[in-house]
GUTI-14092 format. One line per field, with one value per residue: residue number from 1; residue in one letter; z, x, y of N, C-alpha, C, O in turn. Coordinates in Angstrom, 3 decimals. Layout:
pos c(NUM,...)
code c(a,...)
n_z c(Z,...)
n_x c(X,...)
n_y c(Y,...)
ca_z c(Z,...)
ca_x c(X,...)
ca_y c(Y,...)
c_z c(Z,...)
c_x c(X,...)
c_y c(Y,...)
o_z c(Z,...)
o_x c(X,...)
o_y c(Y,...)
REM end
This chain:
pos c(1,2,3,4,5,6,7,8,9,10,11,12,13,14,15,16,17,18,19,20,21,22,23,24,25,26,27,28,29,30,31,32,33,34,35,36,37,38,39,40,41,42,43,44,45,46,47,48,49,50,51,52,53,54,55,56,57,58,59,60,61,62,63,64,65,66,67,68,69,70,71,72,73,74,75,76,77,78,79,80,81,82,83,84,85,86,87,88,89,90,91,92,93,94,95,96,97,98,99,100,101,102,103,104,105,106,107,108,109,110,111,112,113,114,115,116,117,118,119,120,121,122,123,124,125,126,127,128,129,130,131,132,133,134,135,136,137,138,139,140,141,142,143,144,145,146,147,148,149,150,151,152,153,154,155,156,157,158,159,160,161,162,163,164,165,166,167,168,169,170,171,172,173,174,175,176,177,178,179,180,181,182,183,184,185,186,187,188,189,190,191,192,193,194)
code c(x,x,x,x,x,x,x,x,x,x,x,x,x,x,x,x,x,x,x,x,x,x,x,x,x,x,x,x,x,x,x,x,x,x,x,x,x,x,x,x,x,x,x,x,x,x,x,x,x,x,x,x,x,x,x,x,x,x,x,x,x,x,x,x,x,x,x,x,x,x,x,x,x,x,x,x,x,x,x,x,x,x,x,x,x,x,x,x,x,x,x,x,x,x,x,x,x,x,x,x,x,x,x,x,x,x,x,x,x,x,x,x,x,x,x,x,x,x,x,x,x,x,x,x,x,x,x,x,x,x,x,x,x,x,x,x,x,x,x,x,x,x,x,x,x,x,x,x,x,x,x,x,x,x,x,x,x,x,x,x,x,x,x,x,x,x,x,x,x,x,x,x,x,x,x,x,x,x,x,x,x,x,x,x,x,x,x,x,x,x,x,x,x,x)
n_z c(0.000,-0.613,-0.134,2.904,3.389,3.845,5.436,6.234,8.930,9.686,12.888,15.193,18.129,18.857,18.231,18.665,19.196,19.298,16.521,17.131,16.552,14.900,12.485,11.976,10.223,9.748,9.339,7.886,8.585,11.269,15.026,16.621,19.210,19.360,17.333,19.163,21.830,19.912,19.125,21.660,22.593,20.537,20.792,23.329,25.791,29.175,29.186,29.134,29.284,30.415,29.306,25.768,23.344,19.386,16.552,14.129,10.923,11.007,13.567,16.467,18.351,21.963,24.333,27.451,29.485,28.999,30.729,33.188,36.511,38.687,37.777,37.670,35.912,33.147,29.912,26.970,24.091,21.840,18.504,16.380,13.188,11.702,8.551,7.162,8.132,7.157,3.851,2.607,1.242,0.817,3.077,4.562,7.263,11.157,14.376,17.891,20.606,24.140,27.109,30.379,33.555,32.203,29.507,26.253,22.875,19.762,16.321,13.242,10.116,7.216,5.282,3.577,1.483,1.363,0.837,2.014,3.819,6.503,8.814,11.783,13.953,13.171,14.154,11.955,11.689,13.362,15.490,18.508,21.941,23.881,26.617,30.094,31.966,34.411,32.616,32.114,29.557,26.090,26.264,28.338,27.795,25.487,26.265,27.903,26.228,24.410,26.835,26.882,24.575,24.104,26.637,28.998,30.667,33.576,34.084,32.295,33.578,35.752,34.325,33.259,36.218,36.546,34.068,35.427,37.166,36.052,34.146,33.266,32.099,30.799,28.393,27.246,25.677,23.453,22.224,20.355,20.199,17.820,17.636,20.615,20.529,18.729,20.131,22.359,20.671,19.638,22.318,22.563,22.337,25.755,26.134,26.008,23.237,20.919)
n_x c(0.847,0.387,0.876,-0.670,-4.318,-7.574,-10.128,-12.914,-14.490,-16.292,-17.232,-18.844,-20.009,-19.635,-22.138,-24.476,-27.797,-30.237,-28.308,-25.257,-23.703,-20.764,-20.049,-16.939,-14.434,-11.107,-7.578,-5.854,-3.153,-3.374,-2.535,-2.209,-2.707,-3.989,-6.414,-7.470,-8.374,-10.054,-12.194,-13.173,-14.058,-15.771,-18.026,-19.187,-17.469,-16.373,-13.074,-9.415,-10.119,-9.555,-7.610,-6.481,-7.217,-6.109,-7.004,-5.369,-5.645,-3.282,-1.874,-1.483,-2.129,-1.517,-1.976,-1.840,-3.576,-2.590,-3.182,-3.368,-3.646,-2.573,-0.102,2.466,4.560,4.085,4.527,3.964,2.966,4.945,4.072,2.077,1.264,-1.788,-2.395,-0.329,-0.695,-2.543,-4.228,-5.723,-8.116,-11.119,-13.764,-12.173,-11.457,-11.343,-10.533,-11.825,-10.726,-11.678,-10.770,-11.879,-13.513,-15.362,-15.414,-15.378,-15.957,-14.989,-16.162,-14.508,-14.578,-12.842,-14.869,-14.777,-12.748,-12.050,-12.652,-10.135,-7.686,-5.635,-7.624,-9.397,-10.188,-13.724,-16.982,-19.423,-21.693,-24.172,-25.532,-27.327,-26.594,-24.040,-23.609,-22.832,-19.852,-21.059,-22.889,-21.400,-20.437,-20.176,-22.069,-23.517,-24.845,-26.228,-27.969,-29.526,-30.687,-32.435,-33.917,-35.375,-36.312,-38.201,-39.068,-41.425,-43.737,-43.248,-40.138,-39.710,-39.909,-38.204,-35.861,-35.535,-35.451,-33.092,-31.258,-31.857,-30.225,-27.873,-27.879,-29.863,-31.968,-34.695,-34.799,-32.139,-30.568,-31.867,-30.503,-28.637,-26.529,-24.861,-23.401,-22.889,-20.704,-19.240,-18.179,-17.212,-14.758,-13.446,-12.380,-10.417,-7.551,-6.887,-5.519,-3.512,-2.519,-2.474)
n_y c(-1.169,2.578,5.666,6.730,6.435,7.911,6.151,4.559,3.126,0.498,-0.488,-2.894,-4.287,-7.257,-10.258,-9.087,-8.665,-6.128,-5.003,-3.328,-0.137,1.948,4.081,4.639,7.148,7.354,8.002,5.765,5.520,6.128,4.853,1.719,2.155,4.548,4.348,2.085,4.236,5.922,3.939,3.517,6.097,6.309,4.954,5.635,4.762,5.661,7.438,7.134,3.390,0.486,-2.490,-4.123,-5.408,-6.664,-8.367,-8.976,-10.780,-13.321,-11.778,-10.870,-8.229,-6.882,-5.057,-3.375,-0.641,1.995,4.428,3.544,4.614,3.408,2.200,3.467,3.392,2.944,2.966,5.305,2.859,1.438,3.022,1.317,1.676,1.224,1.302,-0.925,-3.110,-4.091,-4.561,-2.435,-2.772,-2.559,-4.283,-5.765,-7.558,-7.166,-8.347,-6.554,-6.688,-5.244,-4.778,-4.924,-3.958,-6.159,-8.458,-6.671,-7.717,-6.599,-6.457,-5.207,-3.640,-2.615,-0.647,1.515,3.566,6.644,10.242,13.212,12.902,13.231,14.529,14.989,11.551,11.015,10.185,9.065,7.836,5.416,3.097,1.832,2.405,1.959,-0.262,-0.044,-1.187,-3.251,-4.665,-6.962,-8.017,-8.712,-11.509,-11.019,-9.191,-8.983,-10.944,-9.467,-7.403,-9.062,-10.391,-7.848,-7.593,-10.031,-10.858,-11.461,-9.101,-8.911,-9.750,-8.003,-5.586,-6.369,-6.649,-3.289,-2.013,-3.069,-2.199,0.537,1.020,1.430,3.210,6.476,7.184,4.911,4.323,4.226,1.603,1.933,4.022,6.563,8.880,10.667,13.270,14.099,11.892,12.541,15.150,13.862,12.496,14.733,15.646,13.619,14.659,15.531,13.416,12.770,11.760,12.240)
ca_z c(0.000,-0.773,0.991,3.807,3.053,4.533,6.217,6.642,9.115,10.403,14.095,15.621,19.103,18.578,18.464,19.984,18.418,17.702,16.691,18.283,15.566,14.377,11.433,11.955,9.726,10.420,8.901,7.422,9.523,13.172,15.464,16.997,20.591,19.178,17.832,20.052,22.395,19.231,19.198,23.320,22.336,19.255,21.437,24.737,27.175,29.728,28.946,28.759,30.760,29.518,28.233,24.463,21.797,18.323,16.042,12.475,10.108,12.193,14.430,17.729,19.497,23.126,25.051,28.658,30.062,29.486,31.736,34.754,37.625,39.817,37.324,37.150,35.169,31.974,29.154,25.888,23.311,20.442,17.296,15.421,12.398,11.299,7.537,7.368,8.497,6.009,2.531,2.085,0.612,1.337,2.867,4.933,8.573,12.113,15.810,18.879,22.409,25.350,28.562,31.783,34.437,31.323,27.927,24.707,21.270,18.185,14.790,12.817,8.875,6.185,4.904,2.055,1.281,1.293,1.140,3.523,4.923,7.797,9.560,12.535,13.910,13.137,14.069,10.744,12.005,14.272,16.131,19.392,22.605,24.389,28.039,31.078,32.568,34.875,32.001,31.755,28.184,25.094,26.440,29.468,27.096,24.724,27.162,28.292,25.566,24.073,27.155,26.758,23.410,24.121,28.154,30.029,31.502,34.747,33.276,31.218,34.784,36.412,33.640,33.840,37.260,36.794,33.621,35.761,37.976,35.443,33.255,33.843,31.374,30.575,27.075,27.295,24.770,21.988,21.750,20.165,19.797,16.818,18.505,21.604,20.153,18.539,21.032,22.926,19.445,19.837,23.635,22.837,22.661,26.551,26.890,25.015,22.323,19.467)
ca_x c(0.000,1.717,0.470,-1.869,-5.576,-8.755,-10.749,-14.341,-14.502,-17.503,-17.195,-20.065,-20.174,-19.976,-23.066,-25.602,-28.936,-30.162,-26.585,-24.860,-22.432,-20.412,-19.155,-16.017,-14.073,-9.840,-6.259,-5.374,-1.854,-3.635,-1.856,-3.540,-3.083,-5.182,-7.576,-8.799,-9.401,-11.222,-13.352,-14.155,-14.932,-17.324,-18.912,-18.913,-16.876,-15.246,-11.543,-9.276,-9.803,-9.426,-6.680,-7.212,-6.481,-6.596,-6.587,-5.678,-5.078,-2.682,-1.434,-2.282,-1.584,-2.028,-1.523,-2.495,-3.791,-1.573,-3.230,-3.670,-2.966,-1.797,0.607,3.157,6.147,3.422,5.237,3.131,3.847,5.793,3.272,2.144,0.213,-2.947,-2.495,0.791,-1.559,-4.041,-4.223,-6.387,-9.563,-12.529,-14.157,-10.917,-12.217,-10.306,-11.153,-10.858,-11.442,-11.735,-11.195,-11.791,-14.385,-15.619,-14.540,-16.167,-15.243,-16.139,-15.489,-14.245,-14.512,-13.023,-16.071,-14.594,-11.565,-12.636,-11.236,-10.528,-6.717,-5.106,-8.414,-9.492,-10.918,-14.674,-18.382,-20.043,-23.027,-24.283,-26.983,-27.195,-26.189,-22.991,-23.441,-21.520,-19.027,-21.601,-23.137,-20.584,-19.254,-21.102,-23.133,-24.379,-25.577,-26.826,-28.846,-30.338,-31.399,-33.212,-34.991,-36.273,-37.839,-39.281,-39.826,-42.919,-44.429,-42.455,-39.530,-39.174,-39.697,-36.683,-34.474,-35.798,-34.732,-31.290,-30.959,-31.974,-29.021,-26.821,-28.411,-30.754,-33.198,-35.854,-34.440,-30.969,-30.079,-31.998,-30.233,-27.182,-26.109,-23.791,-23.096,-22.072,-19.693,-17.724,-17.647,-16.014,-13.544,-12.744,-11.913,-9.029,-6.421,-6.645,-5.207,-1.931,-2.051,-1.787)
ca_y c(0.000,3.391,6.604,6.935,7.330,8.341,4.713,4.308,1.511,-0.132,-0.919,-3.419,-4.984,-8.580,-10.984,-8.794,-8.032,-4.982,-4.329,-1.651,-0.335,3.034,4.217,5.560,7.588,7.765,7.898,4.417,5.545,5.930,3.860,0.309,2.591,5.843,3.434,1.875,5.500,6.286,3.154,4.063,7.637,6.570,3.987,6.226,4.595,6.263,6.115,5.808,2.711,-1.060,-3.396,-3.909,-6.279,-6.251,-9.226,-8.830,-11.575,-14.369,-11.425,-10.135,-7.027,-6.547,-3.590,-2.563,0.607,3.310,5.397,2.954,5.286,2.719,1.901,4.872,3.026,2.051,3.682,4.972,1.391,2.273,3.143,0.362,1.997,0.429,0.365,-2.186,-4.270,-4.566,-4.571,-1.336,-3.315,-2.536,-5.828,-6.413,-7.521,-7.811,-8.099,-5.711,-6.664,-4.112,-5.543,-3.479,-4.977,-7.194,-8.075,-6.491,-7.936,-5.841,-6.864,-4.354,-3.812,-1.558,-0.425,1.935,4.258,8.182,11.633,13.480,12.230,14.554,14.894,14.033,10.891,11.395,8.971,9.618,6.843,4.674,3.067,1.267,2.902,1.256,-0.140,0.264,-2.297,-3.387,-5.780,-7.940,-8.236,-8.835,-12.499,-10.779,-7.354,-9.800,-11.567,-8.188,-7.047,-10.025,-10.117,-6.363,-8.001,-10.639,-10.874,-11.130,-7.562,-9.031,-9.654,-6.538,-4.251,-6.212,-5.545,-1.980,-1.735,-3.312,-0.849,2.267,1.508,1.681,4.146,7.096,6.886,3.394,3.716,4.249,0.956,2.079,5.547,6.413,10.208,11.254,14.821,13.300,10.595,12.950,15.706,13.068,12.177,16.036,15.785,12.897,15.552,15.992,11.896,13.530,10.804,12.772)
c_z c(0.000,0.425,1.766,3.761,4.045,4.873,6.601,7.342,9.998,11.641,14.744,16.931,18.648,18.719,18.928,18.995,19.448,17.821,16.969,17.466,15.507,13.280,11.382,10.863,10.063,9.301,9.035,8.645,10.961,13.590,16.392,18.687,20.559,18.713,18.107,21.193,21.236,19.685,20.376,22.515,21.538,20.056,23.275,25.612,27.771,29.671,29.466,29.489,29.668,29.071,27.376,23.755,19.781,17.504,14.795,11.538,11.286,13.062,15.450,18.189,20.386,23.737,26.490,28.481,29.974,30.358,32.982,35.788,38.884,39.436,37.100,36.385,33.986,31.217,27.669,25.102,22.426,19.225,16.514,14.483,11.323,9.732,6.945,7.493,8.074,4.940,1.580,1.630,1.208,1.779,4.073,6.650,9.725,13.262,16.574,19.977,23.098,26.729,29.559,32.864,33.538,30.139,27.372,23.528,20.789,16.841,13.747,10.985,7.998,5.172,3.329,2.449,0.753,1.057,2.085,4.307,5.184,8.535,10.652,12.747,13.973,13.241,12.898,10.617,12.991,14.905,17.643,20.419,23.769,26.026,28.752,31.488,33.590,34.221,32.063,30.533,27.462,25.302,27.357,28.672,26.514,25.275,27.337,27.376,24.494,25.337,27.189,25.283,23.592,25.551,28.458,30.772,32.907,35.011,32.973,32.549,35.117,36.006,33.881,34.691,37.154,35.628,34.178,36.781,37.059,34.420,33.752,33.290,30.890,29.367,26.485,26.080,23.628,21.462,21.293,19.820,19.520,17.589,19.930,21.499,19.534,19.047,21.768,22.244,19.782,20.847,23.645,23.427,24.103,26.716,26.469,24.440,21.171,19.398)
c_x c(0.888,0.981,-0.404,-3.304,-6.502,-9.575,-12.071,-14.339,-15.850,-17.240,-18.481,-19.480,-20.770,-21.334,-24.348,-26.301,-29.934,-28.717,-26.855,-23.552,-21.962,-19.589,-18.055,-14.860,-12.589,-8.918,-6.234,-4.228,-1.868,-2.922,-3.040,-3.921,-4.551,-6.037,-8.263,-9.012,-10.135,-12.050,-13.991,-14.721,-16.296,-18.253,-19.242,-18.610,-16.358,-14.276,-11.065,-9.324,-9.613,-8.408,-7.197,-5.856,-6.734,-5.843,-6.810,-4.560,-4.678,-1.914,-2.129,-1.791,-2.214,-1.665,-1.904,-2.863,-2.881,-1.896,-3.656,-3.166,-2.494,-0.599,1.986,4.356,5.403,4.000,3.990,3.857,4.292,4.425,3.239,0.652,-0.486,-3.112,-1.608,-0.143,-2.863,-3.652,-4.635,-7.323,-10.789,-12.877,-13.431,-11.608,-11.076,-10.940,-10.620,-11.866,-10.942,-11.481,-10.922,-12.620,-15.124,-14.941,-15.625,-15.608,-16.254,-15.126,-15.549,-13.930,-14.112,-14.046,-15.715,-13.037,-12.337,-11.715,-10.796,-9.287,-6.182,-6.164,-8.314,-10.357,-12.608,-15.426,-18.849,-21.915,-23.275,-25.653,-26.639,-26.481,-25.320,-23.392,-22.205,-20.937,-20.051,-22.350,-22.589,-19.950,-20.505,-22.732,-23.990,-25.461,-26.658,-28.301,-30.183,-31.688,-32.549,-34.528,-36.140,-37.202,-38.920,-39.711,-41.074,-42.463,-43.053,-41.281,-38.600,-38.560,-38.676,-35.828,-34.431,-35.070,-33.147,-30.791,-30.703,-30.678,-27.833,-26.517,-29.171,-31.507,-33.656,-34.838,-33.474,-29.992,-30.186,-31.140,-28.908,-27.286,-24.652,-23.254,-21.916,-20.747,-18.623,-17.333,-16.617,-14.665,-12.743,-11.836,-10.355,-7.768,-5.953,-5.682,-3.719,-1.576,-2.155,-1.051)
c_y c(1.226,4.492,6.074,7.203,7.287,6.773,5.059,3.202,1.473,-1.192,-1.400,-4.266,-6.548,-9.804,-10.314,-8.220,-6.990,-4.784,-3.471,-1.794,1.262,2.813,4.995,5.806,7.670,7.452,6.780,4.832,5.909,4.852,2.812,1.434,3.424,5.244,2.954,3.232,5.705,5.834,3.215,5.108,7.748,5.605,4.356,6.170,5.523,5.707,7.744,4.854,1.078,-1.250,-3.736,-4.848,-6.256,-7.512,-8.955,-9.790,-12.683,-13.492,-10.792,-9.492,-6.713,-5.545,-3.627,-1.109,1.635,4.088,5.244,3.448,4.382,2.129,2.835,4.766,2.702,3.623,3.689,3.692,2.525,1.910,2.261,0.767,0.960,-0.077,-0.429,-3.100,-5.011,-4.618,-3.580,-1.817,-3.110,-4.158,-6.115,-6.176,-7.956,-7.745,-6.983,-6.765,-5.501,-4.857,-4.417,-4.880,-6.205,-7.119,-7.884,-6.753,-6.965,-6.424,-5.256,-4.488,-2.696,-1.501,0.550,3.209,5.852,8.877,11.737,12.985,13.640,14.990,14.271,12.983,11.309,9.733,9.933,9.269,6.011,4.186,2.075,2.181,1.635,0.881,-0.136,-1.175,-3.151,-4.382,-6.935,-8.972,-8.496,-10.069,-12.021,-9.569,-8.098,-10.608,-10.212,-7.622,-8.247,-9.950,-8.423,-6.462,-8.918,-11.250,-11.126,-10.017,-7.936,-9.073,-8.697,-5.588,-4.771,-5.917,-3.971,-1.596,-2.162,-2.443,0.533,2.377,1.665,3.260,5.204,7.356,5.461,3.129,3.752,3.139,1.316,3.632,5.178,8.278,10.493,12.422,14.497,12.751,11.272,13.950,14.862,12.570,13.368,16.116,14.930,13.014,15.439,14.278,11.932,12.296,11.131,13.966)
o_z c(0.493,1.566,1.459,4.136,5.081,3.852,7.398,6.705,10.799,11.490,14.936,16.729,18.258,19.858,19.530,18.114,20.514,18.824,17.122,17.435,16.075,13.036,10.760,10.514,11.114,8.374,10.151,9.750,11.714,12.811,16.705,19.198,21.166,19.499,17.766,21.497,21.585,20.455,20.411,21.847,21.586,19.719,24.177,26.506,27.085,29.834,29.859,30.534,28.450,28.348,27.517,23.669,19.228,17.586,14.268,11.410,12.243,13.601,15.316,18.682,20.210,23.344,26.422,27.496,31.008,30.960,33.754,36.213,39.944,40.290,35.980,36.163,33.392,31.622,27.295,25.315,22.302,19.103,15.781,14.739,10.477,9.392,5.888,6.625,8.394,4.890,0.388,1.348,2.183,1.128,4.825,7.142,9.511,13.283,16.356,20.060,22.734,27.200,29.588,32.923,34.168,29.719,27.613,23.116,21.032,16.606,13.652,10.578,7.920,4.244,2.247,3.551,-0.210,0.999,3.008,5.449,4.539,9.128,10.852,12.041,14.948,12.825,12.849,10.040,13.672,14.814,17.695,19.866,24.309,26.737,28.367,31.305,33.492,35.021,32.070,30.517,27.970,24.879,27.360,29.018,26.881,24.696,26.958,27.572,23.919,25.099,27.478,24.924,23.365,25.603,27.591,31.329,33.055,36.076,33.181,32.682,34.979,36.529,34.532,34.410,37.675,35.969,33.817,37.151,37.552,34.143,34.963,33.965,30.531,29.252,25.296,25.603,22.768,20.352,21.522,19.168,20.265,18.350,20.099,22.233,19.606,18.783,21.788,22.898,20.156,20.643,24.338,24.249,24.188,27.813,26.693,24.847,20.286,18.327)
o_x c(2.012,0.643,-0.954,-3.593,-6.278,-9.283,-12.204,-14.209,-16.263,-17.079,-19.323,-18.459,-21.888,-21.234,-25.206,-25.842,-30.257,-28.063,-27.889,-22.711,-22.764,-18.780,-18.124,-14.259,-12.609,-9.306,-6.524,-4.519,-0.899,-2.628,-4.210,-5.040,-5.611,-6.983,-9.445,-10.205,-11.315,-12.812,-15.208,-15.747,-17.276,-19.435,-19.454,-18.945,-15.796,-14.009,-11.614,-8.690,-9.582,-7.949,-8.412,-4.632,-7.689,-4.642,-7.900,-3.339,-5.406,-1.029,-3.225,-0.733,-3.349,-0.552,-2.825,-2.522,-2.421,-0.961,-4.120,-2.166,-2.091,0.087,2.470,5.106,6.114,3.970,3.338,5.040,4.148,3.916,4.219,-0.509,0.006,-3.609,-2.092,-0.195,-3.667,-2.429,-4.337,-7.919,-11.232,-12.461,-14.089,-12.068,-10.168,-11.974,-9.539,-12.990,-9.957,-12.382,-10.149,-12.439,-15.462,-14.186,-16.672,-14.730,-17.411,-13.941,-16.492,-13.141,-14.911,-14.049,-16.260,-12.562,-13.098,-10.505,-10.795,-9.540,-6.206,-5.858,-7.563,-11.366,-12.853,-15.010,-18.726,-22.860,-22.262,-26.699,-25.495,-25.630,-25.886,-23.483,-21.037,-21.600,-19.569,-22.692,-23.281,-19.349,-21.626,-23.872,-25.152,-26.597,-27.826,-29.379,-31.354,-32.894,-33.499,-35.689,-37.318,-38.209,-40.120,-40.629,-41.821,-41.380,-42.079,-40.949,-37.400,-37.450,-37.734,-34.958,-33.542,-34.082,-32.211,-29.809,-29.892,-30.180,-26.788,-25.554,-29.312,-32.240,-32.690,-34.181,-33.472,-28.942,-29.306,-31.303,-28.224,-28.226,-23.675,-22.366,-20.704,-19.810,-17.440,-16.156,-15.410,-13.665,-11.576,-10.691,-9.392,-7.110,-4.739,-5.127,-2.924,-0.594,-1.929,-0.563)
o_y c(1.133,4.178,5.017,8.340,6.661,6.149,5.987,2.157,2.312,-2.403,-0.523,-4.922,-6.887,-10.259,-10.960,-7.493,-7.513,-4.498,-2.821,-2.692,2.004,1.917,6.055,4.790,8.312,6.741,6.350,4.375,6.009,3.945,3.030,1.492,3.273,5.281,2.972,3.226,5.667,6.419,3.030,4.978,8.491,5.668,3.545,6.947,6.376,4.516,8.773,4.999,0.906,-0.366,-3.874,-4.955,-5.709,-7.768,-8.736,-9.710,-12.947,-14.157,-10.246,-9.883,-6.270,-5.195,-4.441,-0.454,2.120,4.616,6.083,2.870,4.863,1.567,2.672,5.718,1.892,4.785,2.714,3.426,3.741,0.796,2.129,0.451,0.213,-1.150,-0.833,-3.972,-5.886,-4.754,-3.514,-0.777,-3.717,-5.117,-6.834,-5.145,-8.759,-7.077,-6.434,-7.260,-4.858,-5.550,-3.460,-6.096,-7.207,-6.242,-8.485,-5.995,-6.623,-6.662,-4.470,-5.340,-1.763,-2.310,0.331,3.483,5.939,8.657,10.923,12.602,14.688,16.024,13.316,13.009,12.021,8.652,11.156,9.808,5.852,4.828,1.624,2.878,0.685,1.882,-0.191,-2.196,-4.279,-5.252,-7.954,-10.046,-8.519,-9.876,-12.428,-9.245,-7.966,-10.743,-10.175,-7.471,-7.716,-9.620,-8.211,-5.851,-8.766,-12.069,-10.671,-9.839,-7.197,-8.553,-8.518,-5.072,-3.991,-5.220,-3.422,-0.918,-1.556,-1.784,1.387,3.440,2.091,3.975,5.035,8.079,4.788,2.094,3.433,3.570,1.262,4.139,4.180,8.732,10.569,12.039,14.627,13.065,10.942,14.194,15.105,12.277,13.252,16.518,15.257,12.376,15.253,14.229,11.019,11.676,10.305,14.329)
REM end
């Protein structure tokens, strides 16, 4: 692949119906660290927090926490940019996990090649609103939300209640706000990783 171009990638939380996906927009030459803070930011975690993997092709890159405050010797990794590692094709698919209090896989897809290189990371789309650590990774979310479809009345209210402690609105899954997602893309800067 020769220069650097513009990446449309389609980020989805693994297995879980209604998907819960973004379309994020970035520099083929982001590094695997910046990333994944994107993929928090477009999917609204608080970060940075989580150890993170990223499987592409037969390799794996793991990382910790750079900014684990109990850690005070964790050094930023050295930059390992994202398009080396592909092919540039549209089509071209890899994993991430998140791990913090649970793990989240997402499968991740180059979705198409755009204008637009030297910007910043941008959400362009999305649907599904991200839960908190408190789920317990994609089988427990998964679970959740199935029962909020097809439950019994009795059911539905206990999820409810174990939602409202996590959340502060009933309908907190079905939302997703663009605005939001990349106010928080904007904010990155303060994590001094670019």
């Amino acid at each position: 692949m020769g220069e650097p171009q513009r990446w449309l990638c389609t980020v989805a939380l693994y297995g879980i119906v209604p998907r819960i996906w973004r379309a994020i927009e970035i520099d083929s030459d982001i590094s695997l660290h910046d990333f994944n803070l994107v993929i928090q930011a477009a999917f609204g975690w608080e970060f940075p927090a989580g150890d993170y993997d990223f499987y592409i092709g037969d390799k794996h890159f793991k990382e910790r926490n750079l900014y684990d405050s109990d850690d005070e010797d964790r050094k930023r990794p050295e930059p390992i940019p994202l398009y080396p590692l592909l092919e540039g094709l549209p089509g071209q698919r890899f994993r991430y996990v998140r791990t913090d209090e649970a793990s989240w896989e997402y499968t991740i897809e180059l979705s198409a090649i755009i204008g637009g290189y030297g910007s910043s990371a941008r959400c362009a789309d999305g649907e599904g609103a991200m839960p908190t650590d408190e789920f317990g990774g994609n089988s427990e979310y998964g679970r959740f939300l199935i029962g909020q479809q097809d439950a019994s009345a009795s059911l539905r209210d206990w999820y409810k209640e174990w939602a409202d402690e996590a959340k502060d609105s009933p309908v907190w899954f079905n939302s997703f706000d663009l605005s939001a997602a990349n106010e928080l893309l904007l904010n990155l800067g303060e994590f001094e990783f670019i």
